[in-house]
C-alpha positions as a Markdown table, in Angstrom:
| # | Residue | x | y | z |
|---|---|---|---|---|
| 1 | Unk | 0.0 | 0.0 | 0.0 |
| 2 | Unk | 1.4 | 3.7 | -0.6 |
| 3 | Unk | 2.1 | 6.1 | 1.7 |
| 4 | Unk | -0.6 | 8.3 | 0.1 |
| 5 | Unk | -3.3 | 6.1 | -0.1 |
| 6 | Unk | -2.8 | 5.6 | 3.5 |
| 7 | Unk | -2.8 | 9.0 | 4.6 |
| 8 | Unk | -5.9 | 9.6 | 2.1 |
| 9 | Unk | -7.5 | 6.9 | 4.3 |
| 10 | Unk | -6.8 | 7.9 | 7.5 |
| 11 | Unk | -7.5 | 11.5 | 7.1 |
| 12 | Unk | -11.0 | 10.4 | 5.3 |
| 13 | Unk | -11.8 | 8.3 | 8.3 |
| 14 | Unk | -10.9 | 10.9 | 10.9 |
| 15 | Unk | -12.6 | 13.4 | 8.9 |
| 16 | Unk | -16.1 | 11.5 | 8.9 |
| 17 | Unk | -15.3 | 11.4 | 13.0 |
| 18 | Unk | -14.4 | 14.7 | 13.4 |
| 19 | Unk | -18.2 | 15.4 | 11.6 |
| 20 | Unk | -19.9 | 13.7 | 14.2 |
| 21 | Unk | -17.5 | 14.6 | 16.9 |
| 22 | Unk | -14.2 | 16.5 | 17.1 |
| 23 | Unk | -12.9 | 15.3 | 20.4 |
| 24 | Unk | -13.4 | 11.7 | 20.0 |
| 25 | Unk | -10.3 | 9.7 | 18.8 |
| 26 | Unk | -10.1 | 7.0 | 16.4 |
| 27 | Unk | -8.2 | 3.4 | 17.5 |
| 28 | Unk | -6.2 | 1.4 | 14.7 |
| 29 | Unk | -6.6 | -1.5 | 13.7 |
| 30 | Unk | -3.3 | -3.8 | 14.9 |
| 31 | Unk | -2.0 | -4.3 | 11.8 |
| 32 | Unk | -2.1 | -0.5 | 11.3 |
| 33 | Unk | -0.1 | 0.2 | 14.2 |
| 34 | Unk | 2.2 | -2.6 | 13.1 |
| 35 | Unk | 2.5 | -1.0 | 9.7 |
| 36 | Unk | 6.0 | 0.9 | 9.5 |
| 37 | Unk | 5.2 | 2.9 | 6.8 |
| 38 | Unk | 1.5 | 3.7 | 8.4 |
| 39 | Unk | 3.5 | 4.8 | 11.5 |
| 40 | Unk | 5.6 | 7.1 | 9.6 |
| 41 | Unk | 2.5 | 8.8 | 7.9 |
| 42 | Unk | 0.8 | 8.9 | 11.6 |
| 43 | Unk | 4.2 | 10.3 | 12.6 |
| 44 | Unk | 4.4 | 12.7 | 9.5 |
| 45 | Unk | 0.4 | 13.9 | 10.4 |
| 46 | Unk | 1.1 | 14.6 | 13.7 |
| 47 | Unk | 4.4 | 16.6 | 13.1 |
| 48 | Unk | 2.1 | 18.7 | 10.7 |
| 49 | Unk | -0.5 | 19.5 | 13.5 |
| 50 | Unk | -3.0 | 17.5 | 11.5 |
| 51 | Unk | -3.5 | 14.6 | 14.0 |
| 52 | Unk | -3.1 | 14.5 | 17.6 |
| 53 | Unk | -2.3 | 10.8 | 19.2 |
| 54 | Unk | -4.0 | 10.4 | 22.7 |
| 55 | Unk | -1.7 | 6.8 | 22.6 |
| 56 | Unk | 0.1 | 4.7 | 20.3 |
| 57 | Unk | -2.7 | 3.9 | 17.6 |
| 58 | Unk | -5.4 | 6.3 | 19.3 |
| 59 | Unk | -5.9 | 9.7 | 17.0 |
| 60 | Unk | -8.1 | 12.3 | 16.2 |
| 61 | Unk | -7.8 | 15.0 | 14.0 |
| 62 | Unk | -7.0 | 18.7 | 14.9 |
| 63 | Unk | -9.0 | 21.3 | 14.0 |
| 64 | Unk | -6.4 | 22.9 | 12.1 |
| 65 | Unk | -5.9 | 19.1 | 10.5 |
| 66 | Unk | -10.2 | 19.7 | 9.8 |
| 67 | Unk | -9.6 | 22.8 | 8.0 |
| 68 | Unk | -7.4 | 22.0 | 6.3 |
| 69 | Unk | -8.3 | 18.6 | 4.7 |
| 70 | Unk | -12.1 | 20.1 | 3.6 |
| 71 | Unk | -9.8 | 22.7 | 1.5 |
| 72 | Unk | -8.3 | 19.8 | -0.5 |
| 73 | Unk | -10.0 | 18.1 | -2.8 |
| 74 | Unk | -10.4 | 14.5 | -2.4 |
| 75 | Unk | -8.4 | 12.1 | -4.1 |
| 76 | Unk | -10.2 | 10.5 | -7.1 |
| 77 | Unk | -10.3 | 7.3 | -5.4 |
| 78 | Unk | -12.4 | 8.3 | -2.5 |
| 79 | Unk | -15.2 | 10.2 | -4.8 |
| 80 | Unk | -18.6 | 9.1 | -4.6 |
């Protein structure tokens, strides 16, 4: 899997929870946490002020990470 389809995953999934509500967080699946590469994007979200991680494998976004991903359009692959 890339790096960009999981970030375009993650940050869909958190924004759908953020809609309903912003201070709940999101827990990974285990294989996500034991992902390397999913731990770098986590790592790379969170060093951006997108995501905020409560504990390893439990995030939510920020609201600046909100914001910032309804300005973007989504990726072609996540379109209705």
């Amino acid at each position: 899997m890339s790096r960009d389809l999981i970030r375009d995953a993650l940050l869909l999934s958190l924004a759908q929870l953020y809609q309903k509500d912003p201070r709940q967080f999101l827990t990974l699946s285990r294989q996500t946490i034991d992902s390397s590469l999913a731990r770098e994007v986590i790592a790379q979200l969170r060093i951006d002020g997108f995501i905020e991680e409560d504990m390893r494998g439990v995030i939510r976004l920020t609201a600046r990470g909100y914001r910032d991903y309804r300005n973007d359009p989504l990726p072609y692959a996540f379109r209705n």
